[in-house]
Every structure is written in C-alpha cells, then in structure tokens.
C-alpha positions in Angstrom: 0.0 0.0 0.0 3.0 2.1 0.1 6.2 1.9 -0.7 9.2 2.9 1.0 12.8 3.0 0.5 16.3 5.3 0.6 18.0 6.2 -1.9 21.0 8.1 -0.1 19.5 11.1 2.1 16.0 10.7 0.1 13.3 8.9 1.6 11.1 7.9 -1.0 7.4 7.2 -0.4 5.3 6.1 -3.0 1.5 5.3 -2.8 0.7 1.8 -4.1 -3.0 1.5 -4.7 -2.7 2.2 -8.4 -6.4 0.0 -9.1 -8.0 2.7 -6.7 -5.8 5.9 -8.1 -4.3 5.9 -4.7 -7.1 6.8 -2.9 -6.7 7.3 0.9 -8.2 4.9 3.0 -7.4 4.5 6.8 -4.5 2.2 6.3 -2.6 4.3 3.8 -3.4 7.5 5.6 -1.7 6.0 8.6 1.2 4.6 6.6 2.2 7.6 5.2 1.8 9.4 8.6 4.1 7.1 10.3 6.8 6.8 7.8 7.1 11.0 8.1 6.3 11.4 11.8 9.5 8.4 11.8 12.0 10.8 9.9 11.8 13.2 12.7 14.8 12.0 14.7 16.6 10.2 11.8 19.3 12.3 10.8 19.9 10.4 7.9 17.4 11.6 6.0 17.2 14.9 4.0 14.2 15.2 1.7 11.1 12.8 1.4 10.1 12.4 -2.1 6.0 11.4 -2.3 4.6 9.5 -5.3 1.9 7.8 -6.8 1.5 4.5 -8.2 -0.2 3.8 -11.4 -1.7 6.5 -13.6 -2.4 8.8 -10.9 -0.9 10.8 -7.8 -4.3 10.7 -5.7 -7.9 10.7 -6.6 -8.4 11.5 -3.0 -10.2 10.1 0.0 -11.9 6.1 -0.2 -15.3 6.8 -0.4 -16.0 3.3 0.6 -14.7 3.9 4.3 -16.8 7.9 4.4 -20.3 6.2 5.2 -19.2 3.5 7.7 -18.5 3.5 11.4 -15.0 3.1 11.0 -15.0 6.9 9.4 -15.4 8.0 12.9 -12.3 6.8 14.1 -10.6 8.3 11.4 -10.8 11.7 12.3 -7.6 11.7 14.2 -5.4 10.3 11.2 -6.7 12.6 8.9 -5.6 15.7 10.7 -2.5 14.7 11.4 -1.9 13.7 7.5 -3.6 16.8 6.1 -1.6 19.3 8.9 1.9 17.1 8.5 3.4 19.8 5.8 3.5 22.3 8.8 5.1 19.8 11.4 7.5 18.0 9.6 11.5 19.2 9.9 12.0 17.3 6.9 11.0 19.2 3.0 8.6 17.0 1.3 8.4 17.0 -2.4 5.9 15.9 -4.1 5.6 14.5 -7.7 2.0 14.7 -8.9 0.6 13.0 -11.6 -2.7 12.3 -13.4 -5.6 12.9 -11.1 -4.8 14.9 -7.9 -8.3 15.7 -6.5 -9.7 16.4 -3.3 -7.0 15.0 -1.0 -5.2 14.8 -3.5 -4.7 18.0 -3.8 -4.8 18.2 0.0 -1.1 16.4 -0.1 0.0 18.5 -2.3 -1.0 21.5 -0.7 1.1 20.2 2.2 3.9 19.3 0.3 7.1 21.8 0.6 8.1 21.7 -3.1 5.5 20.2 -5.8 6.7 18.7 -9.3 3.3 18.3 -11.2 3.2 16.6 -14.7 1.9 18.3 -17.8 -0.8 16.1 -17.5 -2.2 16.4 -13.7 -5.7 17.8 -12.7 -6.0 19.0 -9.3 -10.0 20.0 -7.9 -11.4 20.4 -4.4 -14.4 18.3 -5.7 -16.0 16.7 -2.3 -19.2 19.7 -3.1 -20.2 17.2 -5.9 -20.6 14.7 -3.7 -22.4 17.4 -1.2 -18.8 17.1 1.1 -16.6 20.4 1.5 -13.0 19.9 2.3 -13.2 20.7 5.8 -9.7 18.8 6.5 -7.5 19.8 3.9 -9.0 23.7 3.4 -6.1 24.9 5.9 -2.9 23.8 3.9 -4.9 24.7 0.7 -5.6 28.2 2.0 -1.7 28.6 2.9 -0.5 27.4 -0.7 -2.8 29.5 -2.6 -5.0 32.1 -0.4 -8.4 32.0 0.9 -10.4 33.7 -2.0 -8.9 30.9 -4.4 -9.3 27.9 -2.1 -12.9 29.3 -1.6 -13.8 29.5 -5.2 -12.7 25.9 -5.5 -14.7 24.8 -2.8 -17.4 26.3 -3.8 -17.1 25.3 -7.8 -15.8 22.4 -7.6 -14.0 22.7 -10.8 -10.9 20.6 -11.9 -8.0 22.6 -13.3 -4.5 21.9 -14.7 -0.8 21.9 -14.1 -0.3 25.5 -15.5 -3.5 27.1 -13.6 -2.2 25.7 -10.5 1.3 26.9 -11.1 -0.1 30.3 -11.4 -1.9 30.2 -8.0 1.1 28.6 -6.3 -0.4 25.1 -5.9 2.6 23.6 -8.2 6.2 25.0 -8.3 7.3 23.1 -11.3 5.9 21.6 -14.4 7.3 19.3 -16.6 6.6 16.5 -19.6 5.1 13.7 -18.2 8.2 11.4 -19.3 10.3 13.5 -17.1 8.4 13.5 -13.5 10.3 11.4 -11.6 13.7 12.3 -13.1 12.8 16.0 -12.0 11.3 15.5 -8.7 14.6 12.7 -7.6 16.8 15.7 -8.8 15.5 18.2 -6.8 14.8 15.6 -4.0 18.9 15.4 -3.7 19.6 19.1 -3.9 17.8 19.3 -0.8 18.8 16.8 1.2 22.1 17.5 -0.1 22.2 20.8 2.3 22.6 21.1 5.6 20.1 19.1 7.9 20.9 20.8 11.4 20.0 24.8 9.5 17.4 22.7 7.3 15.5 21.3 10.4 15.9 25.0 12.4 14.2 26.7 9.5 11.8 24.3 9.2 11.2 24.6 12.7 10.9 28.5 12.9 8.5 28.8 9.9 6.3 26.3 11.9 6.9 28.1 15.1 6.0 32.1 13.5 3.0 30.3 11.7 0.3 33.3 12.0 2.2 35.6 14.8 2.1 39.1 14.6 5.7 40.8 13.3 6.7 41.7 16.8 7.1 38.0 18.3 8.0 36.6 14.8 10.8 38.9 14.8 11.9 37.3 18.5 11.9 33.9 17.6 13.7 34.6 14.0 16.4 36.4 16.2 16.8 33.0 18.8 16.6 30.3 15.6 19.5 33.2 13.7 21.7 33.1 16.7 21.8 29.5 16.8 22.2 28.9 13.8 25.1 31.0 13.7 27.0 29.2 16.5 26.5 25.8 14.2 29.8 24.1 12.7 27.8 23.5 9.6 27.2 27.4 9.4 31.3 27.6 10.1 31.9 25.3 7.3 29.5 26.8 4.7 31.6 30.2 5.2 35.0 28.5 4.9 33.5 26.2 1.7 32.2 29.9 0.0 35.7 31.5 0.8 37.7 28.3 -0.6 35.7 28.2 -3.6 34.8 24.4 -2.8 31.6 22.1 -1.8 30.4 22.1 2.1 31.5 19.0 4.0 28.6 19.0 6.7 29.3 17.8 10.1 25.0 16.8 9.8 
C-alpha cells in the first residue's frame, strides 16, 4: 500500500493502490503518517520524495470507508496527514501526476516543493458529492489564499498543471516522461544541504506560523543566533571563501 525505501539522504514514499488511483483509506493514511512522523529523529534523511503508483498521484479520499463507522475513528489520522506539511522538519516533495483531486490536492497542498506533470488535474471536488474539504481547506488556503481555495470549494472545478502553477499550488511543471527524473533531482539538492540549518528553519516557519511581526521577529532572532554558533554554518563560510563544496558535520 506504500512503498518505501532510501535512496542516499531521500526517503522515497510512494503510494501503491494504483487499481483505486491511490485513494486514501485508513491504512494508507496511517502509513504515510508514520513513515514521516519516523524521519523526525533520523538524521539520515534529508528530503522525502511522495509519489503515486499507477496512472495517478491521488484521486483522494476512499469513499467506501466515508459512510461506515469506521469513518469516525478516522478523524484523528486525517488531521494529522492533512496538517503534516507544517510539522514535519523534513522538505517533502511531491511528484504529482494524473488525477490529484480532493485529498489529493490536500497532499500537495502540504507538500514543501511540488513537481506536477503536464498532464495532472487537481480539484477540491467533495461539493459534488455534497462534502466540502473541511480537513484539507487549511494547507490549501496557505498554498494559494483563501479567496482561491474558496472558489474551489465552492465550484468544484478541476484545473490543470499551469492554472495551478499560477496560483502557487505547483512550483514546477514538466513533460510527463520526465516527472520522476525532475522530482529525484530536486529531491537530492535538498537533502544535499545542511540538515541541522534545514531542520531550524523548518522549525521556525512552523513556530511564527500566524504571529504578529513583533514575536516573529523574536523567535527569528533566537533560531538566527543559533544557527550562527553551528559548525555546519562555520563550514559553509569557509566552503564559499575556498571556492569548494560544504562538507557538513550533519
């Protein structure tokens, strides 16, 4: 259901439910929190690369779990998953493909850097099915603004790779053939930089998340200071002067 392995400071994740376009039932949901929740204290890792299986990224939520009991219990997993892009220390990138809808969309939203496909569709569609994306409106609304994510909730429509690179949804588009190639590359040049400054910033943009100038300002000047008293800071100053790649001590 997914699939997970390394390749160097990259923690691939794919989703493997490619006969249901990937779409997020408990079990996957849980999967997928576990294995980013897990990179917290692994230094090893750098960057998590998220895929999709099949012909597409993630048609969204199982709609065969939404009118059972069990949908109850799910609550919980589903906020974590669909609030993870503001937690995690670790960049996610994502490489979307065919459909990206509802959830979908939702993981991309939360993703740090997305790669989309000339060939993806992105919606908030749940109003078709009279649902509204109660979950996943949060990290939508901080990709792309409220008046957009509300006029997707409200129409419902489904739009492509270069409409959602305009609204900030997507950083990147590319050929189809190329998607994985792209998103692996810039995968590496992330986790390729230092993980102890990496993590911090991560950290403070969670931290200043919606605080007023004043105690932004604070906590920048804490995370700057200790930053500045890092040996990978040292070495990235000596490595610019010398004219040479950084050797991080993380």
């Amino acid at each position: 259901m997914l699939n997970v392995s390394r390749e160097g400071r990259v923690l691939r994740l794919e989703m493997n439910r490619p006969e249901k376009r990937n779409a997020l039932n408990g079990e996957l949901c849980r999967k997928l929190v576990d294995a980013i929740e897990g990179t917290q204290t692994d230094e090893s890792v750098g960057a998590i690369l998220l895929s999709g299986a099949g012909a597409s990224f993630c048609s969204g939520m199982d709609l065969s779990e939404m009118l059972t009991p069990a949908e109850v219990s799910l609550a919980d997993v589903h906020e974590q998953l669909f609030t993870i892009g503001c937690r995690t220390t670790i960049p996610i990138i994502a490489a979307v493909h065919g459909a990206a809808l509802a959830g979908g969309t939702g993981l991309a939203a939360n993703a740090h850097i997305v790669i989309a496909s000339e060939d993806v569709t992105f919606g908030l569609t749940e109003i078709r099915i009279a649902l509204w994306p109660f979950v996943i409106y949060r990290a939508v609304v901080d990709a792309i603004g409220d008046r957009r994510a509300l006029e997707l909730s409200i129409t419902g429509r489904i739009f492509g790779a270069n409409e959602a690179a305009g609204m900030g949804l997507a950083h990147f588009v590319t050929p189809s053939g190329d998607l994985m190639k792209r998103a692996g590359e810039m995968a590496r040049s992330v986790a390729a930089m230092s993980s102890t400054t990496m993590r911090s910033g991560m950290r403070f943009v969670s931290e200043t998340r919606g605080l007023d100038e004043e105690k932004a300002g604070k906590i920048a000047k804490r995370f700057r200071e200790e930053v500045f008293r890092t040996p990978d800071f040292a070495e990235g100053i000596k490595a610019f002067r010398e004219k040479r790649p950084p050797r991080w001590n993380s």
